[in-house]
N, C-alpha and C positions, 0 to 999 in steps of 0.2 A: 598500701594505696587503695583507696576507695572510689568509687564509680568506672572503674578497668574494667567491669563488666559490659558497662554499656556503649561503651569504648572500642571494647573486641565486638561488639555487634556490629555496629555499627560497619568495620575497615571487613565483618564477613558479609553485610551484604553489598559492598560495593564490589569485592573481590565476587560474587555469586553475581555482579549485574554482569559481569562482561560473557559468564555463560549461559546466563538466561536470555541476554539480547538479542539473539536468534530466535529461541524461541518465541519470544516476546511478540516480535515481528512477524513470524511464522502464522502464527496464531489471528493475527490481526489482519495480513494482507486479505486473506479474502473479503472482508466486509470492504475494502477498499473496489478490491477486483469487483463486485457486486454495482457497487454504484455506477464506477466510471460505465460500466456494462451497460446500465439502466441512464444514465445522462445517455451516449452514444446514441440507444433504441430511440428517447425519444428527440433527440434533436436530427438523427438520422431518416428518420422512417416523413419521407413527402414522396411518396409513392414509387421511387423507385431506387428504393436502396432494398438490398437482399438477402441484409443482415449479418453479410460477411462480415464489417469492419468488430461489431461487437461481443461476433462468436470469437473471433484470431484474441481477443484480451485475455492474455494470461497473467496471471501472479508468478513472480521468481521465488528464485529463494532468499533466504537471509546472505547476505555476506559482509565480508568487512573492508574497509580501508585504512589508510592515514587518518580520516577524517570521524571514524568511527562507526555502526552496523550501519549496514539498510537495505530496504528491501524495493522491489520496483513491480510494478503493474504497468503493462505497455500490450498494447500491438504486436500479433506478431504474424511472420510470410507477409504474402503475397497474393493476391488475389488474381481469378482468372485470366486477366490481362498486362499482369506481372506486375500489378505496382504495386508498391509496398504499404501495407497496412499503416505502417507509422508515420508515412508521408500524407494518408487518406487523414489520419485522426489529426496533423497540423493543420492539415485543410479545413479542417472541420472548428476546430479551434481557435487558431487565429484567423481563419477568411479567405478572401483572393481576391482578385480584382473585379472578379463576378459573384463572388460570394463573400456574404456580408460573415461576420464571426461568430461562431458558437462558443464561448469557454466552456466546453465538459468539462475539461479535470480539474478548474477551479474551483466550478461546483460541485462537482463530483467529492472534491476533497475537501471542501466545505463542511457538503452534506455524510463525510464518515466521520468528520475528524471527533466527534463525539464518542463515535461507539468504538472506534480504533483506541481510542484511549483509554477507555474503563477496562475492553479485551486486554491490554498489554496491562494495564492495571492490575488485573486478575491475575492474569499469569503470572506477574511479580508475586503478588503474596502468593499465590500455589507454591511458587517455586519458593518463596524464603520459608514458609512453615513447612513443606514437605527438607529443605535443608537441616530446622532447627527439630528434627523428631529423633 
């Protein structure tokens, strides 16, 4: 049989995506975390915000489901007054009856989805040619 070679390439790096996928995501959520951080600052900052909502932004880890990896950037506690950060960034986000809508993490996810992608792009081939040596 001829072409089985590129055949078994092929089924190894699909079998090698499902343990790169973490990494993959690993590697990339900060450039995410970075943005939403930087939308936040500046749709947040009209003189009395204190910078809490976009220091609490952290990146998780990779995990998996039914549905397949992923990874999250979100809010996180509580501020002085006990409210919770993730309910501050809907506010901020979708609006309120007094406040008109910000999308950050639309834009936020907009403006990485570039560089999120060539990062996990990278790490793919790190990872298949550090597999095929």
């Amino acid at each position: 049989m001829e072409g089985t070679e590129e055949l078994a390439r092929q089924l190894m790096d699909m079998a090698s995506l499902d343990a790169l996928a973490p990494k993959m995501i690993e590697d990339a959520l900060p450039i995410l975390e970075g943005r939403l951080k930087e939308a936040v600052r500046q749709e947040a900052n009209k003189g009395y915000a204190t910078g809490e909502l976009a220091a609490s932004i952290k990146k998780g880890k990779a995990k998996k489901n039914q549905y397949g990896h992923f990874g999250m950037v979100c809010p996180t506690g509580k501020d002085r007054k006990g409210v919770r950060n993730m309910e501050k960034l809907a506010y901020l986000n979708y609006g309120t009856p007094k406040q008109e809508a910000r999308p950050v993490v639309a834009r936020a996810t907009a403006q990485a989805a570039q560089a999120v992608a060539e990062q996990m792009q990278e790490t793919f081939r790190q990872g298949v040619e550090s597999a095929w040596r």
